[in-house]
C-alpha positions as CSV (number, residue, x, y, z in Angstrom):
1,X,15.5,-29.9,-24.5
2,X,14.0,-29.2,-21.3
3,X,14.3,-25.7,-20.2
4,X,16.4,-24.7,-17.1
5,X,15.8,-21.4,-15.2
6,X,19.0,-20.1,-13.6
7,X,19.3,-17.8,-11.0
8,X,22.1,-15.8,-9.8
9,X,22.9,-13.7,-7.1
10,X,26.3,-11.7,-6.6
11,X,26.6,-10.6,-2.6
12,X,29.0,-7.7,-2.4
13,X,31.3,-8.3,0.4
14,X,33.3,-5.2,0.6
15,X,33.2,-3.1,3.3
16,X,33.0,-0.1,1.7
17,X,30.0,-1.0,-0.1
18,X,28.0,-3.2,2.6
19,X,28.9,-0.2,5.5
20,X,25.3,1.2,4.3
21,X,23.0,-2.2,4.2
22,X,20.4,-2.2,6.0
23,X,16.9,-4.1,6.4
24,X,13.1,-4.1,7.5
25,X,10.6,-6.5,7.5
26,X,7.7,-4.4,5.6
27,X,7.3,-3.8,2.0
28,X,8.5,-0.5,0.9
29,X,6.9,2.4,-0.4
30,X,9.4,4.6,-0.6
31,X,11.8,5.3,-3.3
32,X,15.5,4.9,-3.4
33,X,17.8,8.2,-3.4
34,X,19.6,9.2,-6.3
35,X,22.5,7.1,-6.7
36,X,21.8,4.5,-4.6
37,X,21.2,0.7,-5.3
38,X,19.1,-1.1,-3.5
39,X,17.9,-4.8,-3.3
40,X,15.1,-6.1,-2.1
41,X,13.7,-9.7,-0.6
42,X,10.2,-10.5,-0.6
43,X,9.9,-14.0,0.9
44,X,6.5,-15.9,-0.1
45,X,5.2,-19.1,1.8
46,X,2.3,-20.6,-0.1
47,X,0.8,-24.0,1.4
48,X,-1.7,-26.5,-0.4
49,X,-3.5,-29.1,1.8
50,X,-6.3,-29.6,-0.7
51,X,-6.5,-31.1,-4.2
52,X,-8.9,-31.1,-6.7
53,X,-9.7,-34.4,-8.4
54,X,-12.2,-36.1,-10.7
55,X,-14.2,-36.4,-7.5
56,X,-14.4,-33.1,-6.5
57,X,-11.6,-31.3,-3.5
58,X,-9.9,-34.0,-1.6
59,X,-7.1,-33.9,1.1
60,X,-4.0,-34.2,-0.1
61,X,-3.2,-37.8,0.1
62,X,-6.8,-38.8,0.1
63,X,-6.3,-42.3,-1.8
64,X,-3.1,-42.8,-0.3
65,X,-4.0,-45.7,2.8
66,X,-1.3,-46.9,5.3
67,X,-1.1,-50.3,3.2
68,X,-0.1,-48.8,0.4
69,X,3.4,-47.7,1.6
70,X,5.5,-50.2,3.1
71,X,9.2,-50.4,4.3
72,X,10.1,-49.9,0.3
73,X,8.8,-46.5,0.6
74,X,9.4,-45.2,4.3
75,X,13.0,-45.4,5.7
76,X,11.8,-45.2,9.4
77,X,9.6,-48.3,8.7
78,X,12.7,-50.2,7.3
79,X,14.5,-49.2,10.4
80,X,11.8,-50.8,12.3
81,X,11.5,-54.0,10.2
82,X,15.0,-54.7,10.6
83,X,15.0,-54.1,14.3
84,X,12.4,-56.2,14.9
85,X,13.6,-59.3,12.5
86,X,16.9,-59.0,14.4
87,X,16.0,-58.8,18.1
88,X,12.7,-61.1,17.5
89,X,13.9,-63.8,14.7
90,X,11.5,-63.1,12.6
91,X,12.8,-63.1,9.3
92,X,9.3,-62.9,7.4
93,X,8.6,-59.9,9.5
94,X,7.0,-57.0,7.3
95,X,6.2,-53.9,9.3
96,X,3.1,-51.5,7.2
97,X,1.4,-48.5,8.1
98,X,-1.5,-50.1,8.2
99,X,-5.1,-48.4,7.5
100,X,-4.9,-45.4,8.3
101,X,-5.2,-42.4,6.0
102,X,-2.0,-40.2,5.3
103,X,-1.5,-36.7,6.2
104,X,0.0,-35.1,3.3
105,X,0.8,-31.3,3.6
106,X,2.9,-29.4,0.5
107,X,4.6,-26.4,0.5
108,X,6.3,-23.7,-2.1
109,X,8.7,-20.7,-0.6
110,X,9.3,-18.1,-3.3
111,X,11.6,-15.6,-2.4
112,X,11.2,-12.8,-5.6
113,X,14.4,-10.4,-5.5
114,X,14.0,-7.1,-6.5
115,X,16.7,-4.3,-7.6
116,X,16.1,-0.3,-7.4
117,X,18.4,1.9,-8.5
118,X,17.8,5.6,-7.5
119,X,18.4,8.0,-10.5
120,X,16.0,11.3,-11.3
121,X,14.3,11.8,-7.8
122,X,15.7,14.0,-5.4
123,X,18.8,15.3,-6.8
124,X,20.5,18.4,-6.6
125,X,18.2,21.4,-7.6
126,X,15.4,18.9,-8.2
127,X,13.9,20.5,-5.2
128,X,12.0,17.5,-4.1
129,X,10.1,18.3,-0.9
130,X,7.1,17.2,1.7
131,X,4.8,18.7,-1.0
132,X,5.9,17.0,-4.1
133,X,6.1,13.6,-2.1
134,X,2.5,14.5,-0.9
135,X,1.1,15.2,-3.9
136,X,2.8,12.1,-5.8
137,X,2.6,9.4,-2.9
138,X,6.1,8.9,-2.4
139,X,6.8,8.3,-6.6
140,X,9.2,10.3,-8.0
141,X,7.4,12.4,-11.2
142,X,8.7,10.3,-13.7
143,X,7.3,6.7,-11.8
144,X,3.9,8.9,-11.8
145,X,3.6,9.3,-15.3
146,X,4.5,6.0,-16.0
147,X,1.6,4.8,-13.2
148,X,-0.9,6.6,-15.4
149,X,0.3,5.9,-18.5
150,X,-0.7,9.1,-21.0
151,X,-1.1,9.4,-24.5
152,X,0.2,12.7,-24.5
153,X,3.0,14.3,-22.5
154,X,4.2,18.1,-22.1
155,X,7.7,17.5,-20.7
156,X,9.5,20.9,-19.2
157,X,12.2,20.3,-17.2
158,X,15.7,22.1,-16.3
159,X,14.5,25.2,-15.4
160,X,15.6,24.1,-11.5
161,X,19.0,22.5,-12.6
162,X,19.9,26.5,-13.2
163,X,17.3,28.9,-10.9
164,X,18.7,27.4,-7.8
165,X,22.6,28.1,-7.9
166,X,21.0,31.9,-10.1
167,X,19.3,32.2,-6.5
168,X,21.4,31.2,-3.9
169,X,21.1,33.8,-1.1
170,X,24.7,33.7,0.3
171,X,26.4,33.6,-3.6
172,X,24.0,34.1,-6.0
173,X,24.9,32.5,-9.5
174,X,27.1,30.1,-7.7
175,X,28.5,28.0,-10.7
176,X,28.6,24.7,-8.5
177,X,25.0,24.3,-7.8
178,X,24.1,24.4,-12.0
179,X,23.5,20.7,-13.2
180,X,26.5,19.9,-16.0
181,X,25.2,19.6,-19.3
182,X,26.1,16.0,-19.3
183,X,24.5,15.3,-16.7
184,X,21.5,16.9,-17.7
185,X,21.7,15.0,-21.0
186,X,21.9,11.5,-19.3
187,X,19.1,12.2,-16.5
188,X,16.8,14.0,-19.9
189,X,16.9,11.1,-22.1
190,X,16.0,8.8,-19.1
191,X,13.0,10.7,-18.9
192,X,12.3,10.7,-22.9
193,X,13.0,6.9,-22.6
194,X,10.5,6.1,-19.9
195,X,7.5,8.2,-21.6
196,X,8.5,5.6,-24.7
197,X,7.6,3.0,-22.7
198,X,4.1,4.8,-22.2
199,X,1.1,4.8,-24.4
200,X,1.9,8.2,-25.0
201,X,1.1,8.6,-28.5
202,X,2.6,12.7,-29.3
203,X,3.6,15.4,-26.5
204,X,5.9,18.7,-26.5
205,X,9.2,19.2,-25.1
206,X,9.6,22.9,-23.5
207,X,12.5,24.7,-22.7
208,X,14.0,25.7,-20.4
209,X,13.4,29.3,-19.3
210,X,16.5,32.0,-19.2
211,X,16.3,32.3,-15.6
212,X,18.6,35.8,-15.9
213,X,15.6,37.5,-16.7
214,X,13.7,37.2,-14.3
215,X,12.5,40.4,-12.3
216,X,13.8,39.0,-9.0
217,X,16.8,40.6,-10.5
218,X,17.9,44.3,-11.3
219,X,21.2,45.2,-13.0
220,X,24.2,46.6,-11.4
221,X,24.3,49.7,-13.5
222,X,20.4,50.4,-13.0
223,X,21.1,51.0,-9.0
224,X,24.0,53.1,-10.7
225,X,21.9,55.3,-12.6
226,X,19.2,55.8,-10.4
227,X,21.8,56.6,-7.4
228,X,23.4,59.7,-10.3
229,X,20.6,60.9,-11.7
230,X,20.3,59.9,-14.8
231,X,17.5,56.8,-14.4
232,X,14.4,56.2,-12.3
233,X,12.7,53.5,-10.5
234,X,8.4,53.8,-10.5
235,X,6.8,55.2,-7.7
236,X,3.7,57.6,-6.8
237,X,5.7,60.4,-6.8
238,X,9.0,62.1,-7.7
239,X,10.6,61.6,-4.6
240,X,9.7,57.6,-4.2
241,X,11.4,57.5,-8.1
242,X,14.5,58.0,-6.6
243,X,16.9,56.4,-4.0
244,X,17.4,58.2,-0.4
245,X,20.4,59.7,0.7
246,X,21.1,56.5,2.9
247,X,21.0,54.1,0.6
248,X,24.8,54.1,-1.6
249,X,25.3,52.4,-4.6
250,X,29.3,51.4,-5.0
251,X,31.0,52.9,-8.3
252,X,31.4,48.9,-9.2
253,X,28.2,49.2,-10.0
254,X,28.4,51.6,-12.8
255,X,29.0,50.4,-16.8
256,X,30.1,48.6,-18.2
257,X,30.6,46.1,-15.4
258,X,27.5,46.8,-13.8
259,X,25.3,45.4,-17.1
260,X,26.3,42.6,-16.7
261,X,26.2,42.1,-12.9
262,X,22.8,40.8,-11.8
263,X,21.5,41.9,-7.6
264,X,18.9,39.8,-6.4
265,X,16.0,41.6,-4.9
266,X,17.3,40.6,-1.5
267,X,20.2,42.1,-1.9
268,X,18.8,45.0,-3.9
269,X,15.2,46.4,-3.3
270,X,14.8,45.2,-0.4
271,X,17.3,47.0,1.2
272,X,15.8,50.2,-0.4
273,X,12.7,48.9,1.4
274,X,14.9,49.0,4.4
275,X,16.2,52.4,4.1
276,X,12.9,54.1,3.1
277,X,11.6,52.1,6.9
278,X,14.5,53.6,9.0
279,X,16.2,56.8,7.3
280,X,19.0,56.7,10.1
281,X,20.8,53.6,9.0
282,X,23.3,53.6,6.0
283,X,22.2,50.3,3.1
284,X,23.1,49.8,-0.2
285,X,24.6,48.1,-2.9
286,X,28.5,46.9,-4.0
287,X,28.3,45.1,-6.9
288,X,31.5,43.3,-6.0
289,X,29.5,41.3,-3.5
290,X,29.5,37.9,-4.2
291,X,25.8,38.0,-3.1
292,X,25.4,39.4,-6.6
293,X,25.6,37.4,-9.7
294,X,28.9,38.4,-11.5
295,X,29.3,38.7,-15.3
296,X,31.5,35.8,-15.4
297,X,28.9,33.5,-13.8
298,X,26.0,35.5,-15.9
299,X,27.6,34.0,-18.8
300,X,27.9,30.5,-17.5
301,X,24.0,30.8,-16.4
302,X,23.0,31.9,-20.2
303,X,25.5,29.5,-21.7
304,X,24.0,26.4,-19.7
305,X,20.4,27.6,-20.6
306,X,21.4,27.8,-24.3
307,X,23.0,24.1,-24.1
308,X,20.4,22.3,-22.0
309,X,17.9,23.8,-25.1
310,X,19.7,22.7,-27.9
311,X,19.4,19.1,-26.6
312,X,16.0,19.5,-26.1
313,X,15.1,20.8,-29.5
314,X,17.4,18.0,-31.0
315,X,15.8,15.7,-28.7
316,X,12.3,16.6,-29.8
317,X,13.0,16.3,-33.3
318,X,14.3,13.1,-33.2
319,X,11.7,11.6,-31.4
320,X,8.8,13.2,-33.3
321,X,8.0,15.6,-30.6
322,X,6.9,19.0,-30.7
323,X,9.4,22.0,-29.2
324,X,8.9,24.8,-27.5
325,X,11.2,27.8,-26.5
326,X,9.1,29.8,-23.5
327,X,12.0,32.3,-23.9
328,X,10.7,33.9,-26.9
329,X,7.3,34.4,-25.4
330,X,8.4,36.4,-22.7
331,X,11.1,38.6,-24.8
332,X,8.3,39.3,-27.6
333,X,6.4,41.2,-24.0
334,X,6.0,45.0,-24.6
335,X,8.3,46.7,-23.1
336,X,7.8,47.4,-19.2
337,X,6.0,44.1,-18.7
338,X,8.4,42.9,-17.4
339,X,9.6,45.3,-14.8
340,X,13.5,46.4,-14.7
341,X,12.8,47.6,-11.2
342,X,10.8,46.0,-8.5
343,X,7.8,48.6,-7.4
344,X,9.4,49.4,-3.7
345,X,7.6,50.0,-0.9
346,X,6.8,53.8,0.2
347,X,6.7,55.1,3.7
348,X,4.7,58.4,5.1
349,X,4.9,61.1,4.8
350,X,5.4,59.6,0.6
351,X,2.2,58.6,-0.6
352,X,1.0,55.1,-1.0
353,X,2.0,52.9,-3.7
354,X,-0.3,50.3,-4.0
355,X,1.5,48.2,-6.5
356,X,4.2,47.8,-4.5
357,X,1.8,45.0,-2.6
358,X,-0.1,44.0,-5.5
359,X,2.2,43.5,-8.3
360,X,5.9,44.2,-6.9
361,X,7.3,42.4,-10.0
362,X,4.8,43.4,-12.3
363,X,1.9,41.3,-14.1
364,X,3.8,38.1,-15.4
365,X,5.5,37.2,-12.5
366,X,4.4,36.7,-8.9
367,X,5.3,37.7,-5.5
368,X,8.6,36.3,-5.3
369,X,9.7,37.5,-8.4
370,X,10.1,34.2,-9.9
371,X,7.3,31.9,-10.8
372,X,4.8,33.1,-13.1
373,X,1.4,34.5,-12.5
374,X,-1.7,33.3,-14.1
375,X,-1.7,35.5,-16.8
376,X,1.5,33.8,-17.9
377,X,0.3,30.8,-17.4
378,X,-2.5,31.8,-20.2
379,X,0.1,32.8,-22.0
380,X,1.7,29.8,-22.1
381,X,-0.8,27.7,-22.6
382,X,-2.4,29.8,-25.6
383,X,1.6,29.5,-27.4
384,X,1.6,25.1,-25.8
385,X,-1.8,24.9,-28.2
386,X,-0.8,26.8,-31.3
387,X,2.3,24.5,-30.8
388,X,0.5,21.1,-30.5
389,X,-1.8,22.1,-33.3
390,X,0.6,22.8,-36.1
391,X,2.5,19.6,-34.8
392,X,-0.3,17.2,-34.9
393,X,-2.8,18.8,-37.0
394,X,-5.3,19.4,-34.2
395,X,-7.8,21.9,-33.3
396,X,-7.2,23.2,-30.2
397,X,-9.3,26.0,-29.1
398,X,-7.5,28.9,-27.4
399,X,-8.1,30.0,-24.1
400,X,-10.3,32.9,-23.8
């Protein structure tokens, strides 16, 4: 049976769905937005005016000769024939083409449809900016990878689906801005699936990193204890290890609500920096703010951590992956490494306090309090290779 290729194409008509078509005449390089579809139309003429024979490239038509094709074969010449055995009586009139050589042009219009659907790149707390775009030529990460095609992948992801809504500067552990676990799920095996369509032949699955602690943030009931006495911040002398009389901490600050209340360095040290600059103005603290992360959304921050890492683990194992929990690296730190405190800023006549500029937030983490330094980055790397040698019986040297 001969085979039949069947195309078919469904035009949505509705309005609500159509509002938003558009088109352009050049290729696209872009990508599609998360959640959108989009369809595209290449149209392709291609044109032959040669063939190639037994005698070498010929016009098309080459043996083809005016003689050849009568009336039998061209309508217009059987209009003609019949015109002229009408108006002239010529019944045994046979009108040819003659001699002459035919002109015989062929051509094919493809018109290849493609569909997009937008699903990982550029949603919310992806952080997708001019940088990433720059660096990945307008291809989401995941279309990257898939570009180069690796035989080995390190995969850590979700560490943005919770930081952003932990960091928001106007409500700070804002439960709306955290990617749902099912969500998460769905958008984290799409990724697992594309790398199986790789050569990737192994590759590690990290999690995601418990982005409460973090020195961008202080407790509650540490601005509470160092406000009555009874705790310290570090500073290059006694007085800069205390807070000045115009800076207030709130009682809401005190345990046991204030352990489990979370003040972003904004919100916190910095406005001891502040009141250290002028000593005139009145700063300080309420832990009731909602610019403060509040034990109820501390709980759904650690919670969503905790989920988003079981699937990972589960996900590793049952694709023959290697895990990896970051979070046990950093709590397995000697104590003080990672500072409770930012190191604040002194003014004269105090004396200097270098680390306040150099390491505000201590050795593992950098400026902002957030990302990690490059000793972490050691750090991690020197766990990633014990990781990938016990998984695939490698032989990984450490890094120095």
């Amino acid at each position: 049976m001969r085979p039949i290729a069947i195309l078919v194409l469904a035009l949505v008509t509705n309005p609500a769905v159509t509002r938003g078509v558009g088109a352009q005449a050049v290729e696209r390089t872009d990508t599609p937005k998360r959640g959108t579809v989009r369809f595209t139309f290449n149209p392709q003429t291609m044109v032959w005016n040669d063939a190639f024979t037994p005698h070498g490239r010929r016009p098309l038509g080459w043996a083809l000769t005016g003689d050849s094709v009568g009336a039998a074969a061209g309508p217009t010449l059987a209009r003609i024939e019949q015109d002229v055995r009408t108006a002239g009586g010529l019944s045994g009139f046979v009108a040819s083409l003659g001699k002459g050589l035919l002109a015989v042009h062929e051509e094919r219009r493809v018109t290849p449809i493609g569909a997009e659907v937008g699903i990982t790149d550029r949603g919310p707390g992806t952080n997708a900016n001019g940088l990433t775009t720059f660096f990945l030529g307008g291809f989401t990460q995941t279309q990257m990878m898939m570009k180069v095609n690796p035989t080995f992948v390190t995969v850590w992801l979700g560490n943005n689906d919770v930081l952003g809504a932990a960091t928001s500067l106007t409500n700070a552990g804002d439960s709306t801005r955290i990617t749902d676990t099912l969500t998460f799920a769905s958008e984290y095996r799409a990724v697992l699936d594309s790398i199986g369509r790789t050569g990737a032949q192994g590759g590690v699955l990290i999690g995601v990193a418990n982005v409460t602690l973090i020195p961008y943030f202080s407790k509650g009931s540490k601005f509470f204890n160092v406000k009555a006495g009874t705790d310290s911040i570090a500073g290059p002398d006694s007085a800069s290890r205390r807070f000045r009389a115009n800076f207030l901490v709130d009682p809401s600050c005190a345990a046991p609500h204030g352990d489990s209340v979370l003040v972003p360095f904004p919100a916190g040290a910095a406005r001891l920096a502040a009141a250290r600059a002028d000593t005139v103005t009145i700063v300080g603290v309420n832990c009731n703010d909602s610019v403060n992360v509040q034990p109820v959304e501390l709980v759904k921050l650690q919670r969503t951590v905790a989920a988003y890492n079981r699937l990972i683990a589960a996900e590793a194992a049952a694709r023959g992956y290697a895990y990896f929990d970051p979070n046990t690296l950093f709590t397995a730190l000697p104590a003080g490494s990672i500072p409770t405190f930012p190191n604040v800023i002194t003014f004269p006549p105090r004396a200097a306090f270098p680390a306040a500029a150099t390491t505000p937030f201590g050795a593992f983490f950098s400026l902002d309090g957030v990302h990690p330094t490059a000793a972490s980055h050691k750090l991690v790397a020197n766990a990633l290779i014990g990781v990938i040698n016990a998984q695939y019986g490698s032989h990984l040297p450490a890094i120095p």
